[in-house]
N, C-alpha and C positions, 0 to 999 in steps of 0.2 A: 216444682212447676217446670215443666220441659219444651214447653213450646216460647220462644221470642215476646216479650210484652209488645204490646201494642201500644205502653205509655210506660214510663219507669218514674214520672211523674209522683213523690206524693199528694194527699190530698186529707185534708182533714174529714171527715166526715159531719156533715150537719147535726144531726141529733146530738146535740153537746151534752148532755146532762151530766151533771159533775165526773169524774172519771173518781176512779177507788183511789182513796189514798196510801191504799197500800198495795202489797201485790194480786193481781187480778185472780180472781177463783174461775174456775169453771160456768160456776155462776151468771158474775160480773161480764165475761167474755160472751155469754149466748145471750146477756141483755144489750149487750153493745151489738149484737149481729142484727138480734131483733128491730132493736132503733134504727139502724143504719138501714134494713134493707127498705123499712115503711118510707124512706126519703126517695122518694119516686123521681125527684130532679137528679140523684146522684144518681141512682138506677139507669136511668135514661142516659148518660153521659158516657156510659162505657161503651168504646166501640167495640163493635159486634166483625168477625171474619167470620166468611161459611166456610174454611177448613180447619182452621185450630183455634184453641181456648186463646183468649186475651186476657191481660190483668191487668189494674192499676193497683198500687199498694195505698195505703190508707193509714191514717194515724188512729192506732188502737188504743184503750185506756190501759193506763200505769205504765206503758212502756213493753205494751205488748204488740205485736207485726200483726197488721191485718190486713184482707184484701178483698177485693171487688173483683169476682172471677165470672167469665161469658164462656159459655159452653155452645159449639156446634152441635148438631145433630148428631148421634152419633159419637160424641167422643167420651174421655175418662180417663182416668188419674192412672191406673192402674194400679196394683198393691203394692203399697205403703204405710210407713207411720210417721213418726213427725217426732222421736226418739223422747228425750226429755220433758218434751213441751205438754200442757193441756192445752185443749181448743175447742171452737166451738163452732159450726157452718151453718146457716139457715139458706134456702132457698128465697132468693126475691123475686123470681120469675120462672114460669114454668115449672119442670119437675124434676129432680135428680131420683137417685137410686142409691144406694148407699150399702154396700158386701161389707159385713167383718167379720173378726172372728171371736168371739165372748172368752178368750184364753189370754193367759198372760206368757207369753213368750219370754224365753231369755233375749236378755238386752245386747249379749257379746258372745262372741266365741262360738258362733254357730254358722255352717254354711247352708246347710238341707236339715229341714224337720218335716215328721210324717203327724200329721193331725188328726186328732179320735172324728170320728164321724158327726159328733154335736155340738162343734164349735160355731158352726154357719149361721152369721144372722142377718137379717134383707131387711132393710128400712124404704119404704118411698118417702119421699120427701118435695107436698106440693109445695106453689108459692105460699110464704108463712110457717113453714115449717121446718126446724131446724133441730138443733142436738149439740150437747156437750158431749167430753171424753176426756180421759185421762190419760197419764204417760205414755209412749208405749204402744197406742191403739192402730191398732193393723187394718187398713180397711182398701176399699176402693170407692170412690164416686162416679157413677156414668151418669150421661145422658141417654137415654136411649131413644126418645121420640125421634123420628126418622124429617120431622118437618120443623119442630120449633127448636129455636135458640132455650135455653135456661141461661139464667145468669143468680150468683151464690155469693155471698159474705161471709169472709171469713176471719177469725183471731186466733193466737197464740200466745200463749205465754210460759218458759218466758221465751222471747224473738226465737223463730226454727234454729238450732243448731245444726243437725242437720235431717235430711230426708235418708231414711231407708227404703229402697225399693225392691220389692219381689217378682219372683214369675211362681205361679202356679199351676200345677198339674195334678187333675183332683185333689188329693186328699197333701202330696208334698208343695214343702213350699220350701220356694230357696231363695238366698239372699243375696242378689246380682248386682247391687253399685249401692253407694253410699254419694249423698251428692250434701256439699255445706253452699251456704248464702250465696257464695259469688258464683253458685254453678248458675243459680238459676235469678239472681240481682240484677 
């Protein structure tokens, strides 16, 4: 997350339903998004900027990092993965967009890789709609509506170690910073 919170505040999330007693799956993490976003008072509580994404961070089950993320018009994560971690993101308001790529990348030791042509996969994602993923998952989320806000919940597990961020030019993709918890805490 690159842009300033607008709260650094935790907060538990209302849908309490037991949390996993063990460590959270993939699963566990997209039903925790699911509960969390239908809480239309938590929803309501994040403030909104019209030039950059806002977050409060939020208490995920088993000890996994979650968050309550507001999207301007217009913005987006840009390419990334979330290294070790699974996670899971649903949309509570409005619509996201969602680029990855269905390949399993190396984890280290790489600066530029050149990508076969049918890696590309495009998800939209209205309000209600969300998605699990596993280690490693390379993606981007935009907004693209030029008028309304979205706003998204998200989990990890286990807590981000750190974010890899990319730039892309069609088909290469290279690997331009590495950011851990306190870039962006």
């Amino acid at each position: 997350m690159s842009v300033a919170p607008s709260s650094s505040a935790s907060r538990s999330a209302s849908p309490s339903a037991s949390a996993p007693a063990a460590t959270p799956t993939q699963a566990d993490l997209l039903d925790f998004v699911r509960r969390t976003a239908a809480d239309s008072a938590l929803i309501a509580s994040l403030p909104l900027d019209p030039e950059g994404r806002t977050w409060v961070r939020l208490e995920g089950p088993g000890g996994s990092e979650a968050w309550l993320i507001g999207w301007p018009p217009g913005t987006g994560t840009g390419w990334h993965d979330h290294a070790d971690s699974v996670g899971a993101f649903l949309t509570a308001q409005g619509e996201l967009k969602e680029n990855s790529l269905a390949a399993r990348l190396p984890t280290d030791g790489w600066k530029t890789l050149e990508l076969s042509e049918d890696v590309d996969r495009e998800r939209r994602l209205s309000a209600g709609n969300g998605r699990s993923f596993g280690q490693h998952h390379v993606h981007e989320v935009l907004n693209e509506s030029r008028a309304e806000h979205a706003i998204s919940v998200h989990a990890y597990y286990p807590p981000l170690p750190r974010i890899r961020r990319y730039s892309r030019t069609g088909q290469i993709l290279r690997l331009e910073q590495v950011e851990r918890p306190e870039d962006w805490q």
